[in-house]
C-alpha positions as CSV (number, residue, x, y, z in Angstrom):
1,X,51.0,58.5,96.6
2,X,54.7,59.4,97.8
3,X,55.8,59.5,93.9
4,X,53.3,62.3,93.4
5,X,54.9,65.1,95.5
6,X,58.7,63.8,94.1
7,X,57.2,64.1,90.4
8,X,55.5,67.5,91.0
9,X,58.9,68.9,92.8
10,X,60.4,67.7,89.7
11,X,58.6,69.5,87.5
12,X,58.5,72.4,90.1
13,X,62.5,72.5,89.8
14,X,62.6,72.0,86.1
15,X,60.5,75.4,85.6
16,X,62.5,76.9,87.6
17,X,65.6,76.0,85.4
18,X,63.7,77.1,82.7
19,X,62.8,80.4,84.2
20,X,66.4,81.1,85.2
21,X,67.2,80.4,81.8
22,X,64.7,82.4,79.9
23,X,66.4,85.1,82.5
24,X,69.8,84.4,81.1
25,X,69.2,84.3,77.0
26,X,67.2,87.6,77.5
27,X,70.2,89.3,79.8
28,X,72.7,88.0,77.2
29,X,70.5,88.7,74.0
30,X,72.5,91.9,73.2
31,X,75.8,93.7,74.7
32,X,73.1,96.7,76.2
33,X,71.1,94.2,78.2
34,X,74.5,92.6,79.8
35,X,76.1,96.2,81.0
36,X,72.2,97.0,82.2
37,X,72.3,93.9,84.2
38,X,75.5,93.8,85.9
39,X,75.3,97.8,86.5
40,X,72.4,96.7,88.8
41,X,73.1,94.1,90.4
42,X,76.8,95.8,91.3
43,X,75.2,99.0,92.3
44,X,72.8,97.0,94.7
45,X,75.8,95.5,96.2
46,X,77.6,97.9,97.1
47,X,75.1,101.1,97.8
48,X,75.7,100.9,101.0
49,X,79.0,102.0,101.0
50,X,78.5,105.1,99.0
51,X,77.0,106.5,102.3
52,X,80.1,105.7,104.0
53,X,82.9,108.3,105.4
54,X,86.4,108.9,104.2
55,X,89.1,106.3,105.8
56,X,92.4,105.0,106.3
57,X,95.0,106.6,103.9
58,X,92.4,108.4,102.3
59,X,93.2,111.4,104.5
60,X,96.4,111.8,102.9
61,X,95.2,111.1,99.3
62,X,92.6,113.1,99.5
63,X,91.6,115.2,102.7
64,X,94.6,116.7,103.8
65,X,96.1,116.6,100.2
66,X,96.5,120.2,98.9
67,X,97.3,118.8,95.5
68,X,94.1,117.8,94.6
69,X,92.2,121.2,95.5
70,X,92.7,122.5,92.0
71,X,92.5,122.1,88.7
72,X,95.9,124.4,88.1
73,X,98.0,121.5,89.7
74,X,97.5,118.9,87.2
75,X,101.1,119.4,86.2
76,X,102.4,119.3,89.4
77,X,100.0,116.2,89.6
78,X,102.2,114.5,87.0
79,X,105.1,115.8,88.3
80,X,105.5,114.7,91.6
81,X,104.4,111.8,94.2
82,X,100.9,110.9,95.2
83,X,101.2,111.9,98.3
84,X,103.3,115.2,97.9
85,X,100.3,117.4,98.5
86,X,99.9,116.1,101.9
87,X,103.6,117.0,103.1
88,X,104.4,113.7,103.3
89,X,108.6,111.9,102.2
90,X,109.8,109.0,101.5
91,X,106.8,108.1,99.4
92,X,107.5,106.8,95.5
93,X,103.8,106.2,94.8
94,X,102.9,107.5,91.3
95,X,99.4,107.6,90.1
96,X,99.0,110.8,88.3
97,X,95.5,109.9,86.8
98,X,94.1,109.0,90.3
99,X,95.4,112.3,91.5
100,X,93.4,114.0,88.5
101,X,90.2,112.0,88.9
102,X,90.1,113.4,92.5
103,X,91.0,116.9,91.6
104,X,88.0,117.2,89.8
105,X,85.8,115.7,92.1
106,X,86.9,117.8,94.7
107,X,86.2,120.7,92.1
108,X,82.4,119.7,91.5
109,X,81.4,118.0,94.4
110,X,84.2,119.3,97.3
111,X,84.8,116.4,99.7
112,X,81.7,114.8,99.5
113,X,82.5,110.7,100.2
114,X,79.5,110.1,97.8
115,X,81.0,111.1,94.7
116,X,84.6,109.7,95.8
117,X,83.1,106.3,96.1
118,X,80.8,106.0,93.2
119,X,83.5,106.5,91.0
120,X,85.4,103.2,91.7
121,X,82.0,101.6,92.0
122,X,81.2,102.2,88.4
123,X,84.9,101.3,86.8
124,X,84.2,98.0,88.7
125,X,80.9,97.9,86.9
126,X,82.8,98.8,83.5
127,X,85.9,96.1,84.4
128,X,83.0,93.3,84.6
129,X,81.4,94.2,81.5
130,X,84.8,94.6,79.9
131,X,85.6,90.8,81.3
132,X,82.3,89.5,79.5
133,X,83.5,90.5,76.2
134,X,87.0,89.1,76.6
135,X,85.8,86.0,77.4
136,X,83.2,85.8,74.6
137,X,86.0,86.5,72.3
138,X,88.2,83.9,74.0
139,X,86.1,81.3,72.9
140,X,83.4,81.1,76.0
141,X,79.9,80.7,75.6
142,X,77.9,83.9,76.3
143,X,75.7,82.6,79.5
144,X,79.2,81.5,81.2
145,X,81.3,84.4,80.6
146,X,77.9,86.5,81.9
147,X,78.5,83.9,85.1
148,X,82.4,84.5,84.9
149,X,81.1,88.5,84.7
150,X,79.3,88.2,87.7
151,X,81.8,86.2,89.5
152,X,84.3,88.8,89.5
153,X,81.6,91.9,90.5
154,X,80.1,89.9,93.4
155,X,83.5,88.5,95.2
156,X,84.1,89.9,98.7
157,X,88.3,89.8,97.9
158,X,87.8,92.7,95.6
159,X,86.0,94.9,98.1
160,X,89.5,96.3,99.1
161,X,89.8,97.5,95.8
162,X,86.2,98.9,95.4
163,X,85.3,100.0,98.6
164,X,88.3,101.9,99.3
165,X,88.4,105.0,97.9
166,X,92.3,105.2,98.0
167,X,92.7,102.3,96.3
168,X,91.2,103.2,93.0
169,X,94.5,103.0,90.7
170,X,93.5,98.9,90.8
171,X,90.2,99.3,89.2
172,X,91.5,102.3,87.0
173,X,94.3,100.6,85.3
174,X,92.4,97.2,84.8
175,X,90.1,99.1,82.4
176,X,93.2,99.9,80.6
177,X,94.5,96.5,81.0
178,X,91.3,95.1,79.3
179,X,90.9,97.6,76.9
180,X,94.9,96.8,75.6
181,X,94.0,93.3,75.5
182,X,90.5,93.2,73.9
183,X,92.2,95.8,71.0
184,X,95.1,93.2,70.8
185,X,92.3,90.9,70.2
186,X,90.9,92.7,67.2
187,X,94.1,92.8,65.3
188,X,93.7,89.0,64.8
189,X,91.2,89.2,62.0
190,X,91.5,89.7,58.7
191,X,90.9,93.7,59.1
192,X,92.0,96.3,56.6
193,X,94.9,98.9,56.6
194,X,93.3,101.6,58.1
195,X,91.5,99.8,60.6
196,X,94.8,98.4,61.5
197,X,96.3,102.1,61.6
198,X,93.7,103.3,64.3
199,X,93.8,100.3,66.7
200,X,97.1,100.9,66.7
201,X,96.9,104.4,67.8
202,X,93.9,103.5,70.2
203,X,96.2,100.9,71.4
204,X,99.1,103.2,71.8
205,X,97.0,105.9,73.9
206,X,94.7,103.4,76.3
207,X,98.4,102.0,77.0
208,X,100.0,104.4,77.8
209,X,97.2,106.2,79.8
210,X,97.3,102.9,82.1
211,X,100.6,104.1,82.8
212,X,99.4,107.2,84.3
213,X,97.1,105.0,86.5
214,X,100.1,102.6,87.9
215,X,103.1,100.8,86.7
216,X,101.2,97.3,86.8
217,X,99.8,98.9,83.2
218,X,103.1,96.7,82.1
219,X,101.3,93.4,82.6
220,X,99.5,93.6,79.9
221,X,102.3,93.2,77.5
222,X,102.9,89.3,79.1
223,X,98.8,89.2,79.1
224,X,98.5,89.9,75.5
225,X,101.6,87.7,74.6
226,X,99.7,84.7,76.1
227,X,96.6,85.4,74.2
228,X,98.6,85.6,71.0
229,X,99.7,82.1,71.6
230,X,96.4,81.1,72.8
231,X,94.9,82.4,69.4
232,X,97.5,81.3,67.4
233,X,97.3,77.7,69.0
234,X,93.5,77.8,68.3
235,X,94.1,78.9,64.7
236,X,92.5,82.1,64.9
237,X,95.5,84.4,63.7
238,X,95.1,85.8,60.1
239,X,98.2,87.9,59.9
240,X,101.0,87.3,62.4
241,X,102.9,90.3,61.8
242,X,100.0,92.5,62.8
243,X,100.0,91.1,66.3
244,X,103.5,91.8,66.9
245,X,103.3,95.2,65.6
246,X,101.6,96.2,68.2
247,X,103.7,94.0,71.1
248,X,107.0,95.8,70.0
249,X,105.2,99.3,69.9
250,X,103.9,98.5,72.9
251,X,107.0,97.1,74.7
252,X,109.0,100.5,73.6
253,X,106.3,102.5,75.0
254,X,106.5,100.8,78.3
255,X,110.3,101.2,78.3
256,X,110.4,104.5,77.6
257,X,107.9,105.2,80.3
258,X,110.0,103.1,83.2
259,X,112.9,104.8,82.4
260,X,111.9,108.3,82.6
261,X,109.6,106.7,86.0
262,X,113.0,105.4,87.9
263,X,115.5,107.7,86.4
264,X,113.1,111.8,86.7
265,X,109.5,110.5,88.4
266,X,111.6,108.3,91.0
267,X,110.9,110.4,94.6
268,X,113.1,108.3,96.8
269,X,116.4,107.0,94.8
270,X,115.7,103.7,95.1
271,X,113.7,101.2,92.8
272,X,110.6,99.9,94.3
273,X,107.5,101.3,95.8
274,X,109.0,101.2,99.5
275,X,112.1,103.3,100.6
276,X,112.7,101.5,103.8
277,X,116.2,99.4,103.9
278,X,116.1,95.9,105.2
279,X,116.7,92.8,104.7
280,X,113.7,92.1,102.8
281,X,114.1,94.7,100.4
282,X,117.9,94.7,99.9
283,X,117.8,90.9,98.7
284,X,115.6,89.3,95.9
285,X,116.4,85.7,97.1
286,X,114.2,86.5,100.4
287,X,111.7,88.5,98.5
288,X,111.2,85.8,96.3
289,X,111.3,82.8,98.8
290,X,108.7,85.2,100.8
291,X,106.3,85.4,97.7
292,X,106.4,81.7,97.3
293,X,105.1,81.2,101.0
294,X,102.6,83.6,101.1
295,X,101.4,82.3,97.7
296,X,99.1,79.9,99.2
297,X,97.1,82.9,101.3
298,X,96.0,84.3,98.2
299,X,94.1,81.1,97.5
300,X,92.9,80.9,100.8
301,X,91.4,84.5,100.2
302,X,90.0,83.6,97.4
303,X,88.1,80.3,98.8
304,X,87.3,81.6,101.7
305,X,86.8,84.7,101.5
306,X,84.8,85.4,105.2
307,X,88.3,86.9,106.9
308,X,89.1,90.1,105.1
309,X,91.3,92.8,107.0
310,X,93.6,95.2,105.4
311,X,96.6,94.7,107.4
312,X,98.3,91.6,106.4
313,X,101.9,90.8,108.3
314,X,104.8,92.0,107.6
315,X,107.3,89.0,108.0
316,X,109.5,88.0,105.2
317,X,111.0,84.4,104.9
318,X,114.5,83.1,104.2
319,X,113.6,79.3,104.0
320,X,111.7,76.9,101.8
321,X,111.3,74.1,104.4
322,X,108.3,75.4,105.8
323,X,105.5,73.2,105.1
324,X,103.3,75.8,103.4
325,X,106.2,76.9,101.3
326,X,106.9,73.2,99.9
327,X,102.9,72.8,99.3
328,X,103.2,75.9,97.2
329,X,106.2,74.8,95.4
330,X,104.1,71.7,94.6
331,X,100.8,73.6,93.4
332,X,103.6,76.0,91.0
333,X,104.7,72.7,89.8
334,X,101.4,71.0,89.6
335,X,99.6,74.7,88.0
336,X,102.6,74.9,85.1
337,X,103.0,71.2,84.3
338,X,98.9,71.9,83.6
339,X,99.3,74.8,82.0
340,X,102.0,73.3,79.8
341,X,100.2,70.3,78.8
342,X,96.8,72.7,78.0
343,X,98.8,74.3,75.5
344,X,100.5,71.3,73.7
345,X,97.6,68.5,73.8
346,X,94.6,70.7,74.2
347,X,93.5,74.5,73.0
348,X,95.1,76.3,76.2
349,X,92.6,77.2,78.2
350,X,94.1,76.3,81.4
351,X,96.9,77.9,80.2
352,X,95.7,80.9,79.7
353,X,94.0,81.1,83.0
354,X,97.0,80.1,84.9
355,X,99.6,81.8,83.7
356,X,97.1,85.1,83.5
357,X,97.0,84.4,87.1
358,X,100.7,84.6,87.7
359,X,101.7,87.0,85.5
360,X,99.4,89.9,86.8
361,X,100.7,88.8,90.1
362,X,104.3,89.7,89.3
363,X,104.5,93.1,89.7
364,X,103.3,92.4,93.5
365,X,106.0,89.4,93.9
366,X,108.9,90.7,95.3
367,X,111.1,91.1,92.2
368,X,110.6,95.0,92.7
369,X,109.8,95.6,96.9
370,X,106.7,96.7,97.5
371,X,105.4,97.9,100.3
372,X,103.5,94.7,102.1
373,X,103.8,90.7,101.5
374,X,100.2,90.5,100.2
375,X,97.3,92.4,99.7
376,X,93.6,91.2,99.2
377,X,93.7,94.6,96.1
378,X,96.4,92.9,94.7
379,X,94.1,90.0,93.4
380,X,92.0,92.2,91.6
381,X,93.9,91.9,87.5
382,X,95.0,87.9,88.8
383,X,91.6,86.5,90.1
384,X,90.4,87.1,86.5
385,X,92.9,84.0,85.0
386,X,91.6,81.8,87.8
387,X,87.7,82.7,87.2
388,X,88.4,82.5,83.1
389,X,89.8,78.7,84.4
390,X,86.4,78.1,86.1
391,X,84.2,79.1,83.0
392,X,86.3,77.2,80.9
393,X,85.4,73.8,83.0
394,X,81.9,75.0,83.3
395,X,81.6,75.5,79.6
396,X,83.3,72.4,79.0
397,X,81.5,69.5,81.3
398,X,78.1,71.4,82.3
399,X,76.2,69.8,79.0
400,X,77.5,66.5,79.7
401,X,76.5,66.4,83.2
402,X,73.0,65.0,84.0
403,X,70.1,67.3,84.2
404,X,69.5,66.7,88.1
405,X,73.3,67.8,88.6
406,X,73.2,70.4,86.2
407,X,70.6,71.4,88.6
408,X,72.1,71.0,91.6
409,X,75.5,73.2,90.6
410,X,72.7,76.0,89.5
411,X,71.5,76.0,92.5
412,X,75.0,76.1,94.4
413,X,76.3,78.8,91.6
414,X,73.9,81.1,92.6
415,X,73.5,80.2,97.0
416,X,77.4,81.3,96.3
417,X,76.7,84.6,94.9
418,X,74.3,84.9,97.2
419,X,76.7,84.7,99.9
420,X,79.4,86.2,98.2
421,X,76.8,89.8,97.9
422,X,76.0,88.9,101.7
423,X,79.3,89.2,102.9
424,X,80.5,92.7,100.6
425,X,77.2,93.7,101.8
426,X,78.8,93.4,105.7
427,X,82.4,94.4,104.8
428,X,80.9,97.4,103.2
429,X,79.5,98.5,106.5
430,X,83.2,98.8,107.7
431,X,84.5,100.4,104.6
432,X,82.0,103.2,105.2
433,X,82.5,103.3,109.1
434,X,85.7,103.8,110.5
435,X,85.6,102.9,113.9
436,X,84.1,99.6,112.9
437,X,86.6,99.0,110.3
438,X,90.2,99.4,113.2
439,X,87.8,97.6,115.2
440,X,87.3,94.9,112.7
441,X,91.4,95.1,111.6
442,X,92.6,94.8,115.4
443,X,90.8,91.2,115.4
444,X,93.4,90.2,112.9
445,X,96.0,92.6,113.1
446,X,97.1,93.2,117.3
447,X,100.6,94.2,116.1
448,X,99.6,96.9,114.1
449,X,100.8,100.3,115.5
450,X,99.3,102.3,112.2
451,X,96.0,100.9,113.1
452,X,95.7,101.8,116.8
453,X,97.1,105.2,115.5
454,X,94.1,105.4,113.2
455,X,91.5,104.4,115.6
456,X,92.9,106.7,117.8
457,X,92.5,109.4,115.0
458,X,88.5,108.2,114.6
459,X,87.7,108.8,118.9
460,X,89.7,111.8,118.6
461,X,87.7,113.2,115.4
462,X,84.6,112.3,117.7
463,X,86.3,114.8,120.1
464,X,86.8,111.4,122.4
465,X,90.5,112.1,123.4
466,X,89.8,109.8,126.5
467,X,89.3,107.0,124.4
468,X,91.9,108.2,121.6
469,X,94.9,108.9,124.4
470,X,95.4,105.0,125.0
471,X,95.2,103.8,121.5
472,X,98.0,106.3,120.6
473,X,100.2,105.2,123.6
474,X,99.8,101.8,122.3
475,X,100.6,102.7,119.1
476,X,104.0,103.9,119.8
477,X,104.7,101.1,122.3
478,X,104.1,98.8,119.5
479,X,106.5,101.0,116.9
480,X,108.0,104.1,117.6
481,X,109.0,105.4,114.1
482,X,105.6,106.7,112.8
483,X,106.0,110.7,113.4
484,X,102.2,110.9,112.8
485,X,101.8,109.1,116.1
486,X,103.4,111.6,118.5
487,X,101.8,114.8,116.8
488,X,98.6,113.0,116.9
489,X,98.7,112.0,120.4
490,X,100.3,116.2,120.9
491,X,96.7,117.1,119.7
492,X,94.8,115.4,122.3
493,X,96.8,116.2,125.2
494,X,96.1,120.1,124.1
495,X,92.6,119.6,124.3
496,X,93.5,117.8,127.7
497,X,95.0,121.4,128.4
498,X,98.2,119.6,128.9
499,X,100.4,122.0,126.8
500,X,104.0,121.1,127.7
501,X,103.0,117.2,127.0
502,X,102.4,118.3,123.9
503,X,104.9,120.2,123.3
504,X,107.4,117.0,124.0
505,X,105.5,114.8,121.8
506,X,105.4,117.3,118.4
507,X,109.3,117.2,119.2
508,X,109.6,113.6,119.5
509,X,107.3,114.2,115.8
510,X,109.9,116.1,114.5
511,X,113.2,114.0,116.2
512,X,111.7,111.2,114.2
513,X,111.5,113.2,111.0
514,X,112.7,117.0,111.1
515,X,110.8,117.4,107.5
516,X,107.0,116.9,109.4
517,X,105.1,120.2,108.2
518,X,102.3,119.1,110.4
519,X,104.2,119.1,113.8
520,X,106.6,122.0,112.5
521,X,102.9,123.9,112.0
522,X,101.9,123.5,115.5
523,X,104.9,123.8,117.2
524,X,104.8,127.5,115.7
525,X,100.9,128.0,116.1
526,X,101.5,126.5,119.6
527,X,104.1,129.0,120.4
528,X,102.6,132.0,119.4
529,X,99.4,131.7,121.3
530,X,101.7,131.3,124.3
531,X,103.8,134.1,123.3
532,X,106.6,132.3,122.9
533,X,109.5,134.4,120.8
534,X,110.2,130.6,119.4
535,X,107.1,130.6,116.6
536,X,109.7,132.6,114.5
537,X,112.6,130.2,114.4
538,X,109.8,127.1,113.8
539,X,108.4,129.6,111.2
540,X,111.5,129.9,109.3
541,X,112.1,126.4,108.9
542,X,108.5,126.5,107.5
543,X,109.7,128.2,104.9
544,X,112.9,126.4,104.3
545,X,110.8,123.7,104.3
546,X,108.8,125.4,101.2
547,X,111.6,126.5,99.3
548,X,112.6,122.4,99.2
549,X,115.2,122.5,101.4
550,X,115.7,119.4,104.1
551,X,115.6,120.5,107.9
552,X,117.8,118.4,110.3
553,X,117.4,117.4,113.7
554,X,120.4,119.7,114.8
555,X,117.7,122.5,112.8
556,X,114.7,121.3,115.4
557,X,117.3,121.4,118.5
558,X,118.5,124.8,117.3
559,X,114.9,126.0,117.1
560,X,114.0,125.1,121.0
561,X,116.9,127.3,122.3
């Protein structure tokens, strides 16, 4: 009797395999049915956070950016820093098309989060479908580059770079990074002269508008080099010379473009995206040794990917002894002696993945400073070489397993997607809630005096300055270099009617940096309501401030006589 109920679960799991893959040969009969299916099972992911509010940095992207409010700035747009709208120095951010793509938003739809949200959304939607079709034409069977597809949509790592509205140059330029490579792709077969012609051109203007999104655009040059080899390893090259046609055209448009970026578009004199001097910054060696610790994080990120928080430390490291550092000199090692032996004994698969991997992590490794050690965004181009790995293994041992095992990973496969639209399901709730996002970032991050500042900013929006008044003071206890800090804190002690409190802290704003529109502002507005003959001197270094001159501290003590 007990052989009854095993046989009929048998057969009860084996229609179930069937049913899932019925499910899969119709999703992946035509290109139509794969973009319908991954739109909707994205979308039903992350709904939730289209609902959500405005948040973190995206008040000086986009709310208190005057850049962005219309359509007659888009030179200025290309013209200056991403933050330049909002008053802001010392920032050498430059993401032009980011800038555009709000401008018009804010034109049709004002600042309605909705709209600001759905539009990363959908390029996420677009960079999964685009993965599908690179990895169909890198050799992978349909149903596992659908699975490699959905992989990438459904992690939580990437939520950073979905959920956030500021952070929209990562998906942005990966459609450009795809679209470069795919187009590379196409030059491999045996294609006339005109068609040749246009990909060029096509090639030639989705490059060089993903260098209007952000710098990492350049990637793509080492991405497509690896491919060549990949193809050519494989056999699948018709004409060589086609190829590197477009590599060199390519590589002279991307030098062009850095040159004119660091030499006219650079707003801080110094190369990198951070303008701060330390020793981190002022020595490759460090930057480099610092990358090669925090290397292992990314992996735990992307294993375990239950801890996300934006605010990662900021701690560089001038040794290799440590013993993370040594296990990630042994996993380089162990990655690019595989890599190496993929390409010489077998078709290079592995190394394609791998070295994909590294080489989109390269602009974020220290050889140019950036602004933070890691970021989970920053995995958003590299996680692809790692999943392209994963369907490559699946492809290649899945038939030869038995059918009870092939079962069994199935069935794990999809409790793990599962999970994985579980937990962007959750961290979407934070992404569209403030106060529950600081919340959620001082669990990880207790050092952080940008994010007590922020919070603060949140109870004080609520018109909470009981609440907001602490969080500030701990914010500047923590690190008093943030003029935003003070001048927030200045806000809520006026609506404590504590006027000459505030009128300390907007100076200790504007001791930090003289150039602060913001506290220069409301020092004036401040002054004339008390009648104070002052406004005028703070109003004139408004204006200097307008007609691009710097203001000094001596300007700001001159002013308070």
């Amino acid at each position: 009797m007990a052989a009854v109920p095993i046989s009929w679960h048998f057969i009860e799991d084996t229609n179930m395999i069937k049913s899932i893959s019925k499910l899969i040969d119709k999703v992946t009969s035509s290109q139509r049915s794969v973009f319908y299916f991954l739109f909707c099972i994205t979308l039903f992911v992350y709904a939730n956070v289209l609902f959500g509010h405005f948040i973190f940095d995206d008040n000086i992207f986009i709310e208190n950016n005057t850049m962005i409010r219309s359509l007659s700035n888009i030179g200025t747009i290309y013209t200056s820093s991403t933050t330049a709208g909002s008053g802001l120095v010392g920032d050498n951010f430059y993401r032009p098309n980011q800038q555009l793509i709000y401008t018009v938003l804010y034109t049709l739809f004002g600042l309605t989060p909705f709209f600001f949200h759905l539009v990363p959304i959908l390029l996420h939607i677009m960079n999964g479908f685009l993965i599908f079709i690179l990895f169909t034409k890198l050799g992978l069977r349909r149903h596992t580059a659908l699975f490699g597809s959905v992989f990438f949509l459904l992690h939580p790592i990437l939520t950073q770079a979905v959920s956030y509205i500021s952070g929209l140059s990562e998906p942005l330029v990966l459609s450009s990074i795809l679209l470069t490579v795919i187009l590379f792709i196409e030059s491999f077969g045996d294609i006339t002269k005109k068609i040749f012609i246009k990909l060029v051109l096509l090639s030639c203007l989705v490059f060089i508008l993903g260098l209007f999104s952000k710098e990492s655009q350049v990637v793509s040059l080492g991405l497509i080099a690896l491919i060549f080899i990949y193809k050519y390893k494989r056999g699948e090259v018709v004409k060589i010379s086609r190829p590197i046609t477009i590599f060199s055209i390519l590589f002279i448009i991307s030098i062009i473009f850095l040159f004119i970026r660091f030499q006219f578009l650079n707003f801080t004199g110094v190369a990198g995206l951070f303008g701060e001097i330390n020793s981190y910054t002022s020595n490759l060696w460090v930057r480099l040794m610092t990358f090669i610790h925090i290397l292992p994080e990314y992996f735990k990120m992307i294993l375990w990917p239950w801890r996300l928080n934006y605010e990662k430390p900021y701690i560089a490291f001038y040794s290799l002894l440590s013993m993370q550092s040594i296990f990630s000199i042994i996993s380089i090692l162990a990655g690019g002696t595989l890599a190496v032996v993929s390409i010489i004994k077998k078709k290079g698969e592995l190394f394609l993945g791998l070295s994909w991997f590294i080489i989109a992590l390269l602009p974020v490794s220290g050889i140019i400073p950036v602004n933070s050690m890691y970021l989970e965004h920053w995995l958003y181009t590299p996680i692809i070489g790692l999943i392209f790995c994963i369907c490559y293994l699946y492809d290649l041992y899945f038939d030869k397993f038995s059918f009870m095992t092939r079962q069994i990973i199935l069935y794990i496969l999809i409790l793990i997607l599962i999970l994985f639209s579980f937990r962007i399901i959750a961290r979407n709730v934070e992404w569209g809630d403030p106060i529950k996002f600081y919340n959620n970032e001082l669990k990880y991050s207790t050092s952080s005096a940008r994010i007590y500042n922020n919070l603060a900013m949140q109870y004080a929006d609520k018109e909470d300055c009981v609440s907001a008044i602490p969080h500030y003071r701990k914010a500047i206890e923590l690190n008093d270099s943030y003029p935003q800090t003070h001048h927030n804190l200045a806000n809520c002690l006026i609506a404590d009617g504590k006027t000459e409190e505030a009128i300390q802290e907007y100076l200790k704003a504007l001791y930090l940096q003289p150039n602060f529109i913001y506290s220069l502002n409301r020092m004036r507005t401040l002054f004339e309501k008390i009648g104070d003959k002052r406004s005028q001197k703070f109003l004139d270094l408004e204006l200097k401030l307008q007609n691009n001159q710097n203001i000094t501290t001596e300007d700001i003590v001159k002013a308070m006589i």
